[in-house]
C-alpha positions as CSV (number, residue, x, y, z in Angstrom):
1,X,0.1,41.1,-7.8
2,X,-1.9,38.7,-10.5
3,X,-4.9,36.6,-9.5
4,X,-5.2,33.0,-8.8
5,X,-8.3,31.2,-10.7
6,X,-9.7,28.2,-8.4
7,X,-11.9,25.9,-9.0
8,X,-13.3,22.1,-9.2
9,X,-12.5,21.0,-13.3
10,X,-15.5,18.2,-12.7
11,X,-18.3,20.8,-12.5
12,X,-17.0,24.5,-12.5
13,X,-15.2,25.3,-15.7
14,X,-18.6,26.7,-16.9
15,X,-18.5,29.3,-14.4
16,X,-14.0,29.8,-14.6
17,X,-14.1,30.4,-17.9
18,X,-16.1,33.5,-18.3
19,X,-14.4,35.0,-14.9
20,X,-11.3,34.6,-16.3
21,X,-12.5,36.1,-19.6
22,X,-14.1,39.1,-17.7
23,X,-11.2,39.8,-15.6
24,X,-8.5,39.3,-18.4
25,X,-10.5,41.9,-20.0
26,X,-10.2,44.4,-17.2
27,X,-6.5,44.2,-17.4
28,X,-6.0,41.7,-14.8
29,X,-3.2,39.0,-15.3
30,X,-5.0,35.8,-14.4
31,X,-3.3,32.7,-14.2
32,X,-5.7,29.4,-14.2
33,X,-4.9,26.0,-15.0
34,X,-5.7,26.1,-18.6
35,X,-2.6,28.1,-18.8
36,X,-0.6,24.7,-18.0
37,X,-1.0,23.5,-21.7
38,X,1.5,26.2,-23.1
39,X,3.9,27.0,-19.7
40,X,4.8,23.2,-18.8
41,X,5.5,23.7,-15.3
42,X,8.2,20.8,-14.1
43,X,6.3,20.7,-11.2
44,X,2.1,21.0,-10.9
45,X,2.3,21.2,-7.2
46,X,5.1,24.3,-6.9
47,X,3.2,26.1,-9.7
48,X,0.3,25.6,-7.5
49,X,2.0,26.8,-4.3
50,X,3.8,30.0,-6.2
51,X,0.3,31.0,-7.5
52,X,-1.3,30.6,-4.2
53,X,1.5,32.0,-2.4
54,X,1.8,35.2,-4.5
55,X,-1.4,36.4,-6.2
56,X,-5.0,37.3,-5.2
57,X,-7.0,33.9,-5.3
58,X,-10.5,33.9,-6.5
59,X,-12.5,30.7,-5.2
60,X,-15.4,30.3,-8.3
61,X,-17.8,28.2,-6.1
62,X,-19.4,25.3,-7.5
63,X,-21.2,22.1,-6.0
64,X,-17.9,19.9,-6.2
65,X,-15.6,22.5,-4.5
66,X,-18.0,22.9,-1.3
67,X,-18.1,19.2,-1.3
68,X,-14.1,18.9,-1.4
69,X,-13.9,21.7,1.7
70,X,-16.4,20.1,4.0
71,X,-15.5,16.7,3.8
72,X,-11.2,16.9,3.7
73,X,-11.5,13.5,2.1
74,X,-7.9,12.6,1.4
75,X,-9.4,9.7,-0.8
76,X,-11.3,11.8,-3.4
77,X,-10.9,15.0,-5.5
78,X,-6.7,14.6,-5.1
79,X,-6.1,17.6,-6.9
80,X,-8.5,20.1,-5.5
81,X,-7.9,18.9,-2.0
82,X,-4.2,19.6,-2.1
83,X,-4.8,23.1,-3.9
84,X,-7.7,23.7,-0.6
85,X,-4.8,23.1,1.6
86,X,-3.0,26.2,0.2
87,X,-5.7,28.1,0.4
88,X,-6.5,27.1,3.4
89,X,-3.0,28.4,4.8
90,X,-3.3,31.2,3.0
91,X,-6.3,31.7,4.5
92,X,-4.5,31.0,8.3
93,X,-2.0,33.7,7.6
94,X,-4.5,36.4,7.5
95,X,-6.5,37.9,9.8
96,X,-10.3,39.5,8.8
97,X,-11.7,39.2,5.4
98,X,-10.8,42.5,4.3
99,X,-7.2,42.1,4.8
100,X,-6.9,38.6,2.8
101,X,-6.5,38.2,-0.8
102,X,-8.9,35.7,-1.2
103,X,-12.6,36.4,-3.1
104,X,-15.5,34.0,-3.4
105,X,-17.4,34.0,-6.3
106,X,-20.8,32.6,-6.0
107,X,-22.8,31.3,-9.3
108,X,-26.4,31.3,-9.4
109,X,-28.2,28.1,-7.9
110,X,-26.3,28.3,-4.6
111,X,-26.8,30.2,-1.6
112,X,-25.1,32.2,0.2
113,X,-25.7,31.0,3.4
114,X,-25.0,27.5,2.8
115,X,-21.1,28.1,2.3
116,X,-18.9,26.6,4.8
117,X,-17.9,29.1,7.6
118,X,-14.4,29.0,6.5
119,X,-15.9,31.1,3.0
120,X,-18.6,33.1,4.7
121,X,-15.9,34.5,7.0
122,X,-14.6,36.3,3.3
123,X,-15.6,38.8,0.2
124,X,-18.3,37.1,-1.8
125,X,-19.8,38.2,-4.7
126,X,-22.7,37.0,-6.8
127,X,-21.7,36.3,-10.7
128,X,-24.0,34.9,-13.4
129,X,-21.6,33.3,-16.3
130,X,-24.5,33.5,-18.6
131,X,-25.4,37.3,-18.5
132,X,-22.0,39.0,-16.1
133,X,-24.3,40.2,-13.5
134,X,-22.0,41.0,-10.9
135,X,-19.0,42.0,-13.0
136,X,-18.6,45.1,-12.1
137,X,-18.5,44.9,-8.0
138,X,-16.2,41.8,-8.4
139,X,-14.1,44.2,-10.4
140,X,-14.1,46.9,-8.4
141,X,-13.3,45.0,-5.2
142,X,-10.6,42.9,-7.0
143,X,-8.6,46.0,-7.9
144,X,-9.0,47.9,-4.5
145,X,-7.3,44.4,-2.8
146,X,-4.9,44.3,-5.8
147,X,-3.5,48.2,-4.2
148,X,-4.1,47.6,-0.9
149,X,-2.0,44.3,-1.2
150,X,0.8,45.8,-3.1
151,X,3.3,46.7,-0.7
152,X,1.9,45.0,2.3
153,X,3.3,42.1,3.7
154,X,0.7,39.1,4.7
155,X,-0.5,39.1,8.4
156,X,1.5,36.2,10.4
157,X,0.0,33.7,12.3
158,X,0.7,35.3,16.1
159,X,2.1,31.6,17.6
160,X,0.2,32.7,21.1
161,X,-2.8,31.9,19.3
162,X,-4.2,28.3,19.7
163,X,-6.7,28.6,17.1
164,X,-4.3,30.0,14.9
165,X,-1.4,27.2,15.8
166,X,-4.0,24.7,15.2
167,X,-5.0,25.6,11.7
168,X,-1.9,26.1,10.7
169,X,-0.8,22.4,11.2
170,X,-4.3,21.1,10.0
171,X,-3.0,23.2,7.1
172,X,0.5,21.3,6.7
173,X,-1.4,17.9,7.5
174,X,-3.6,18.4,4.3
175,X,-0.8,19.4,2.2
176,X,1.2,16.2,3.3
177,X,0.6,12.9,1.3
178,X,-1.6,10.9,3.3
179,X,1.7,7.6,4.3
180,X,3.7,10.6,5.5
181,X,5.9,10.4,8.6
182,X,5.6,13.9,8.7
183,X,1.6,13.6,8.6
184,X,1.2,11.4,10.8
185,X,3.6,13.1,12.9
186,X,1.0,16.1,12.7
187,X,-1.8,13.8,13.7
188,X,-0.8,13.0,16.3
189,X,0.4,16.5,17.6
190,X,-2.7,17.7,17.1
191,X,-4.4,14.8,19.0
192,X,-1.6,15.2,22.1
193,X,-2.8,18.9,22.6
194,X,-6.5,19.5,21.4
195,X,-8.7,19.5,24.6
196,X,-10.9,22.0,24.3
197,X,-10.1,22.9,19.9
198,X,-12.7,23.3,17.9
199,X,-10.8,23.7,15.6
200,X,-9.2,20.3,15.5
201,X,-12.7,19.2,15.3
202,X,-14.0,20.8,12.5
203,X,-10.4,19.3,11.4
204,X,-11.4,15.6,12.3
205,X,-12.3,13.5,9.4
206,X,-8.7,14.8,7.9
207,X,-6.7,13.8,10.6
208,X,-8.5,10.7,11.1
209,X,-8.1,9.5,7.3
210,X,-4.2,9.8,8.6
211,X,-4.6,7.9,12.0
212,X,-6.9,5.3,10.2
213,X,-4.4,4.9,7.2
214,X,-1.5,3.8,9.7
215,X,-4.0,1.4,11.4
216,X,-3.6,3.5,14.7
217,X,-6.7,2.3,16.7
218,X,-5.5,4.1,20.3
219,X,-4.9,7.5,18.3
220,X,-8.6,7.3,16.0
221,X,-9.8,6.6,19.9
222,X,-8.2,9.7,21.9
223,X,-9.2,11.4,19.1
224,X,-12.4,10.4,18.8
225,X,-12.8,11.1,22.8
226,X,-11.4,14.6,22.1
227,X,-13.4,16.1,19.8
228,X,-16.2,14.7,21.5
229,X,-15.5,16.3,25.2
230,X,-14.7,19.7,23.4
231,X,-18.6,19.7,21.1
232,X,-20.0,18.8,25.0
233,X,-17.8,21.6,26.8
234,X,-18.7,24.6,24.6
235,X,-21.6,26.1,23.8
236,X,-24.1,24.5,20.8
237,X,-23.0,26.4,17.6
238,X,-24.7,25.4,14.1
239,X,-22.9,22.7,12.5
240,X,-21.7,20.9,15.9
241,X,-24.5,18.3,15.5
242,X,-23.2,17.7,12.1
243,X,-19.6,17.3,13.0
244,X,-20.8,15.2,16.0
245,X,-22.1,12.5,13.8
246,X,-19.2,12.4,12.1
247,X,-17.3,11.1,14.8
248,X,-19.4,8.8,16.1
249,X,-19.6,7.2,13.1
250,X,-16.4,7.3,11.5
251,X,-14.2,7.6,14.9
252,X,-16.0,5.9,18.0
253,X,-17.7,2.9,15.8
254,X,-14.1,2.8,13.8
255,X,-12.0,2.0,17.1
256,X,-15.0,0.1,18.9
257,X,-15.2,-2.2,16.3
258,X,-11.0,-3.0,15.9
259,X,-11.6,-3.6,19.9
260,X,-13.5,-6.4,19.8
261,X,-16.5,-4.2,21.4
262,X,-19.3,-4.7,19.2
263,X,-22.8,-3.5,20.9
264,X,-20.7,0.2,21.8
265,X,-19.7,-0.1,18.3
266,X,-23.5,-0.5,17.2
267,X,-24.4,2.0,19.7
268,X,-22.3,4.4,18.2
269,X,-23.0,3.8,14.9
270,X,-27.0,4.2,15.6
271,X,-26.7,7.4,17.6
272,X,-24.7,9.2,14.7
273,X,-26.9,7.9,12.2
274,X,-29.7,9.5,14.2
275,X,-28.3,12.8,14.5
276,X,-26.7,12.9,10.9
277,X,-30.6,12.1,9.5
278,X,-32.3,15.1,11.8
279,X,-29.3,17.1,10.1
280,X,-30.5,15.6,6.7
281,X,-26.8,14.6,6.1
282,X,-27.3,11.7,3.9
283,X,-23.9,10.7,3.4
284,X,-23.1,10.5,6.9
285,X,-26.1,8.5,7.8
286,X,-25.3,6.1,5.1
287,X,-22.1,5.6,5.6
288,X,-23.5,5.1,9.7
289,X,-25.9,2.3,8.7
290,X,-22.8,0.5,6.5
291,X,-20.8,0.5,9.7
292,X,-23.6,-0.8,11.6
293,X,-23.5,-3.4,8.7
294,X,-19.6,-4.0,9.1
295,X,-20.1,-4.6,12.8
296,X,-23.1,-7.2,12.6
297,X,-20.7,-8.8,9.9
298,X,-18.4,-9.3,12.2
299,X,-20.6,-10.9,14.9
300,X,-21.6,-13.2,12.2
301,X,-18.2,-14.3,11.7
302,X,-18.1,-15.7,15.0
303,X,-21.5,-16.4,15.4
304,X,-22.3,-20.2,14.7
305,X,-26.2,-21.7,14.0
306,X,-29.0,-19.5,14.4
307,X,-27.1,-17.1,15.9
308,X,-25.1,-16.4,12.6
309,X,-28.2,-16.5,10.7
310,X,-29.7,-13.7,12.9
311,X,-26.8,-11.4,12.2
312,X,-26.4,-11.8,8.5
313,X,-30.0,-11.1,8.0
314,X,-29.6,-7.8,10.3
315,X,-26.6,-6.9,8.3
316,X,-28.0,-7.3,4.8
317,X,-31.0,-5.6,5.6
318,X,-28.7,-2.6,6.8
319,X,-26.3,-2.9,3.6
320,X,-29.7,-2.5,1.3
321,X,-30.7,1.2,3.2
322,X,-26.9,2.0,2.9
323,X,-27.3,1.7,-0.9
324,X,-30.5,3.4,-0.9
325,X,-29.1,6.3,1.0
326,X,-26.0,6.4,-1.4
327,X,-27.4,6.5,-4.6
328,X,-28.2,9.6,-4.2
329,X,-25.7,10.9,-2.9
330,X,-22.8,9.8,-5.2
331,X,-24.6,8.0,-8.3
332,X,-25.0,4.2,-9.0
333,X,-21.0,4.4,-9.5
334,X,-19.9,5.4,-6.3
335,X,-16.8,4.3,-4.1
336,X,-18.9,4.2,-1.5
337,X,-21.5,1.4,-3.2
338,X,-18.4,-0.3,-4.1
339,X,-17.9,-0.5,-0.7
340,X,-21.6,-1.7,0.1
341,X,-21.0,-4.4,-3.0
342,X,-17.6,-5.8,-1.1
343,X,-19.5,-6.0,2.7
344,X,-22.2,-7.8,0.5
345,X,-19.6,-10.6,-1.0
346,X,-18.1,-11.2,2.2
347,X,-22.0,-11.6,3.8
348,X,-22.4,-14.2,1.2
349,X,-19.1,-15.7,1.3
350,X,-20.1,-16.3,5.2
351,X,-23.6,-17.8,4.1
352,X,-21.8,-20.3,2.0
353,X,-19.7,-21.5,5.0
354,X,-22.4,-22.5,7.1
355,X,-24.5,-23.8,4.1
356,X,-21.7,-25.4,1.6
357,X,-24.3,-24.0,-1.3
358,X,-22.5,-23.5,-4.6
359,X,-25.4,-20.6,-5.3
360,X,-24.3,-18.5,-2.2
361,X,-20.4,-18.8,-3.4
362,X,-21.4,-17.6,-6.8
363,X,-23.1,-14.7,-5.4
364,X,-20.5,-13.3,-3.6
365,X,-18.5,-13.8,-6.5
366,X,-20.1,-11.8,-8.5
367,X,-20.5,-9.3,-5.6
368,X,-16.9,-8.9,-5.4
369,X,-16.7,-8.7,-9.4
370,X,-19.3,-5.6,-8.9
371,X,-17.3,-4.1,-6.8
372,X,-13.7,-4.1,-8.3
373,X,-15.6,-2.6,-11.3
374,X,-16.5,0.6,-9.0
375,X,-13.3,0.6,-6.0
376,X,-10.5,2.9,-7.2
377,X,-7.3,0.8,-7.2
378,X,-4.6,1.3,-4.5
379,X,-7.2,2.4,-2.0
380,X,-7.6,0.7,1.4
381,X,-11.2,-0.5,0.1
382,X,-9.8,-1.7,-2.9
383,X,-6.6,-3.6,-1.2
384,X,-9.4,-4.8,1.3
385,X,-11.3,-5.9,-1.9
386,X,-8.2,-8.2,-2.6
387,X,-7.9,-9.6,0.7
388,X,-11.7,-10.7,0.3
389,X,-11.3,-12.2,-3.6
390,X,-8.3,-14.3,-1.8
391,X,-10.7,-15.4,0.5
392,X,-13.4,-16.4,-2.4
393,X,-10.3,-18.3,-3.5
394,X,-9.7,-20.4,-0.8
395,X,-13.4,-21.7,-0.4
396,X,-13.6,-22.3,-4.6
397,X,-10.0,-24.0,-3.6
398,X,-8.0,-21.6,-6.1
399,X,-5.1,-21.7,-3.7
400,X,-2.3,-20.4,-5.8
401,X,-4.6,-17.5,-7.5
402,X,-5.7,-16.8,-3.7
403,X,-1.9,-16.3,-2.6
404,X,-1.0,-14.4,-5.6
405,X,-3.6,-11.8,-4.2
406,X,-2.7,-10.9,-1.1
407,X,1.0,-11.0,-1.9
408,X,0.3,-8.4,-4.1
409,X,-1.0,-6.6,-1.0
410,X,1.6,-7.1,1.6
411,X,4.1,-6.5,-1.1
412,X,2.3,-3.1,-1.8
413,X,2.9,-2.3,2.3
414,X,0.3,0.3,2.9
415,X,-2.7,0.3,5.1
416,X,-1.0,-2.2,8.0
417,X,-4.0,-3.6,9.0
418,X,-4.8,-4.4,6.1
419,X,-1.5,-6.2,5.7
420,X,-2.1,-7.8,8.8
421,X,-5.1,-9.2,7.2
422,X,-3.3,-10.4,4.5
423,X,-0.4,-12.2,6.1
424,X,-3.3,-14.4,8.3
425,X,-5.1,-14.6,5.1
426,X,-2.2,-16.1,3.1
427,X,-1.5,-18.3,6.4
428,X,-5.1,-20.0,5.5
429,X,-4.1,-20.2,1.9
430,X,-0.5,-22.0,2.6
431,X,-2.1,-24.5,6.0
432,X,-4.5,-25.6,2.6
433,X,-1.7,-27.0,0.4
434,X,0.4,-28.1,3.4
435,X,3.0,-25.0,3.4
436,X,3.3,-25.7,7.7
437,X,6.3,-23.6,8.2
438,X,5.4,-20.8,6.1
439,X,1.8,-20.1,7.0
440,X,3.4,-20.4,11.1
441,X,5.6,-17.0,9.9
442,X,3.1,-15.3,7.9
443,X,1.1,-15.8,11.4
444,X,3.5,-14.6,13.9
445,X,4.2,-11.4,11.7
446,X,0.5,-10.8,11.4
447,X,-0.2,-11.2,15.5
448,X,2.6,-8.8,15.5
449,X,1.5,-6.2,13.4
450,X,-2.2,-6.3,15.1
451,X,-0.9,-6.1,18.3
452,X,1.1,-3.2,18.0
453,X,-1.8,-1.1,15.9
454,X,-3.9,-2.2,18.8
455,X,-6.1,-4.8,17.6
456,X,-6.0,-7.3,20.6
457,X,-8.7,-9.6,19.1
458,X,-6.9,-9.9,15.9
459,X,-3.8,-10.8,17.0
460,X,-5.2,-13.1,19.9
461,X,-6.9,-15.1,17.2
462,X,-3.6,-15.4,15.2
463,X,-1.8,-17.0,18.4
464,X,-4.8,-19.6,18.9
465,X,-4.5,-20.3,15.5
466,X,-0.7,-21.1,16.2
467,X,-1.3,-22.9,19.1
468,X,-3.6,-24.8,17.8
469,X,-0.7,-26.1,14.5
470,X,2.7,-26.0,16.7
471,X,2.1,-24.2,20.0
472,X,5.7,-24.8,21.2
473,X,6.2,-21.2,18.9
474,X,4.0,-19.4,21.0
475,X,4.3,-20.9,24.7
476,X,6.8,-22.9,27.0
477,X,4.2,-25.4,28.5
478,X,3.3,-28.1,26.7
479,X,-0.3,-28.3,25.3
480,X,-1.5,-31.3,24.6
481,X,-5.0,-32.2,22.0
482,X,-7.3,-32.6,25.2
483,X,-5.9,-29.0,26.8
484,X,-7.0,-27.6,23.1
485,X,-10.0,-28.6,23.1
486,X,-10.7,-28.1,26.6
487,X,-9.7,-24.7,26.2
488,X,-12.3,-23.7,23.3
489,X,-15.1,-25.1,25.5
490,X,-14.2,-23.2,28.3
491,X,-13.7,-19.6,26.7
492,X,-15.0,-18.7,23.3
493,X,-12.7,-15.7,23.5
494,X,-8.8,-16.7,21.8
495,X,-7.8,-13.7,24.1
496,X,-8.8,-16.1,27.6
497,X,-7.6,-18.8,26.1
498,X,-4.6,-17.2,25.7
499,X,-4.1,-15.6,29.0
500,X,-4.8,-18.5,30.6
501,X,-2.0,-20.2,28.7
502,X,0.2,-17.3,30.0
503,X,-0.8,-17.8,33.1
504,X,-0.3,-21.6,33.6
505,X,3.4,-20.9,32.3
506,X,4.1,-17.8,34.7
507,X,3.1,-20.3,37.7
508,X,4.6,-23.7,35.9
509,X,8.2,-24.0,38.0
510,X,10.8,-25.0,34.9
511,X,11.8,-28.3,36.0
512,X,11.9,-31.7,34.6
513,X,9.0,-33.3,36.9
514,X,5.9,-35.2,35.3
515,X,3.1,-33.2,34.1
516,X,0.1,-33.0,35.4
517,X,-3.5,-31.9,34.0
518,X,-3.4,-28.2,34.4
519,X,-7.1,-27.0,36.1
520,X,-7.9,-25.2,33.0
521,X,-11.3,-24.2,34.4
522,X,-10.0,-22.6,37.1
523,X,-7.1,-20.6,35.0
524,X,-10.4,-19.2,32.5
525,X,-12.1,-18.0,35.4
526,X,-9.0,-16.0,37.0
527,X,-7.7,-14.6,33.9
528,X,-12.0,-13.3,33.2
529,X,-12.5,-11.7,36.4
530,X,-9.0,-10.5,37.1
């Protein structure tokens, strides 16, 4: 049957090499990725499949790979998290650890008990690459699965099985490239019928990477609302704390934030923070502080005086224990400080708008600079990145170098919100050199696109902006300068201001007659207490 060598290349090829060497010596034919230098494979990902598909796997453990399997980050480690997702189905198609061809090996320095459930359920044996210790049991058990899965077909999933059916399409969804129709497709399957599925918890942070990439905001929220009603319906297992973190942070802050509902958004943020720090899960809590960050950004933005002030200072102070908790965790060259170093340039990018100092501008240039040095190109916090550095170009009045950026994004078409962004970004550029007509499209198609991924504010705040330049493109009635302006006094929210506007059209009769002052007071109130 042959055996299957798997491991992370970034730390375990230390401990590969001398189990290869060992079992290649006990007559065993081991195939490992070394081998790829002298067989060519036309295709890495079917000779991965055909290995794990038809020969005893061996998972050599190492710090790395039990990173890559508990975090399903489609964003990092590409090639062992596609090569998990076979195992994983492998792994799916069985039934006890006897029965499956799959065998941990365990180097020295890690415990056994700190595997993730998905290994402990399986053969493990302790090696030591410097001395063999362990060699003979490994060998011993290796050839007694090698007979008993001669002749034997693997067990099938029985499709009766929810928490079989389950992992089975988690399985497909990892193995999918992450813009997939077929993905998302999955996600949202798994969302539709998951009351009650642990297992599409445990699953969560892979199908939400796949919600979050299409810009999805409704399904990150059911999903979000699933996994927590099934951790409070069952009984409290080790790990659910964990896992519950996780979603607060990364699912109900996500959503909350996109809906324009920032102190549940904070809320959330703090109470996963919380439990991810009594779990001592430092990356979690880090990354739960940074989206506290992202959300007192936010309120910044819209903030004006000492209001804004307040919120910047909270933020920064926030960004500064992100970091701390980061470093680490990842090293001072992490995608995840790269994302600290971009929240920072856009928190001083925000300073110099309210102060017009040429220091703060500087600063969040060089911010940005930090962070394009660290951000992994053609990843949503790198195209995000770009969106920002346009931004910088529009204050330091660099319009043409500003447009070129995020051109280069929406022309790229992945991450829709953040092509959204762009399109209202690029309207900002083109209203600055007197590009009218363009910057109205470039609007309209970004209102569009936020409204249909569900982010209301967003795309309310692109149709004030087109109201307020030619509102004839967005309305029937007539809005005159005074109706503008009374409007912004009235309602600080674009999203009254434009359901009032709605509203004074649906009761407007279409007929040529004098207009009058609409009672725009009155319209603000119905529309916020309707």
């Amino acid at each position: 049957m042959g055996i299957f060598a798997s491991y992370s290349c970034s730390d375990g090829g230390q401990i590969a090499g001398p189990v290869v060497e060992v079992l290649r010596r006990h007559g065993f034919d081991v195939l490992w990725d070394a081998d790829l230098s002298s067989s060519h494979p036309m295709s890495i990902q079917a000779w991965m499949e055909n290995a794990v598909r038809e020969r005893i796997v061996v998972v050599i453990v190492s710090e790395s790979y039990l990173e890559a399997l508990r975090s399903n980050d489609f964003m990092e480690r590409l090639g062992v998290r596609y090569e998990l997702g076979l195992i994983r189905q492998k792994l799916y198609h069985h039934v006890g650890a006897d029965r499956c061809p799959v065998v941990v090996v365990v180097p020295p320095g890690i415990e056994m008990n700190s595997l993730p459930a998905v290994l402990q359920q399986l053969v493990a044996h302790r090696f030591d690459p410097g001395t063999c210790d362990g060699e003979e049991a490994l060998v011993r058990s290796l050839k007694a699965l090698e007979e008993d899965c001669g002749g034997r077909p693997p067990v099938a999933v029985q499709e009766c099985d929810e928490v079989y059916r389950t992992r089975a399409v988690l399985s497909d969804l990892q193995a999918e490239p992450l813009f997939s129709d077929k993905a998302y497709l999955l996600a949202r399957e798994l969302v539709e019928g998951g009351t009650g599925d642990f297992e599409l918890v445990r699953g969560f942070e892979s199908v939400a990477a796949v919600a979050k990439a299409r810009g999805d905001v409704g399904l990150v929220r059911r999903l979000s609302e699933v996994c927590l009603r099934t951790l409070a319906s069952g009984p409290r297992v080790r790990g659910d704390e964990e896992l519950k973190a996780k979603v607060l942070v990364a699912g109900q802050a996500w959503h909350l934030l996109r809906e324009h509902r920032f102190s549940e958004a904070i809320l959330m943020a703090q109470d996963g923070t919380h439990i991810a720090e009594k779990c001592r899960d430092l990356k979690t809590a880090a990354r739960g502080k940074r989206a506290e960050a992202r959300v007192f950004l936010h309120q910044a933005a819209e903030a004006v005086g000492y209001d804004r002030i307040y919120f910047l200072g909270k933020c920064e102070h926030l960004l500064m224990i992100a970091k701390d908790l980061f470093r680490p965790v990842g090293g001072p060259t992490s995608e995840e400080l790269g994302v600290c170093a971009s929240l920072h340039a856009e928190l001083r990018l925000l300073r110099y708008e309210s102060t017009r100092c040429p220091d703060e501008l500087a600063a969040a240039v060089r911010q940005a600079q930090v962070a394009e040095t660290v951000l992994t190109p053609g990843t949503e916090p790198y195209h995000w990145l770009a969106v920002l550095q346009a931004r910088l170009c529009l204050a330091d009045k660099k319009y043409n170098e500003g447009k070129e950026l995020v051109s280069g994004v929406i022309a790229a078409a992945e991450f829709p919100e953040v092509v959204a962004k762009s399109c209202q970004v690029r309207a900002d550029l083109l209203f600055a050199t007197r590009e009218k007509a363009a910057a109205l499209r470039d609007l309209l198609a970004a209102e569009e696109s936020f409204r249909r991924l569900g982010c209301e504010h967003a795309a309310d705040t692109c149709w004030w902006t087109i109201a307020r330049s030619d509102a004839s493109k967005v309305t029937d009635v007539r809005l005159t300068a005074a109706d503008l302006d009374r409007l912004e006094e009235l309602a600080p929210n674009p999203g009254d201001r434009r359901r009032a506007v709605l509203e004074h059209e649906l009761r407007t009769p279409r007929r040529l007659v004098r207009r009058s002052m609409p009672d725009w007071a009155c319209l603000i109130d119905r529309v916020q207490h309707d």
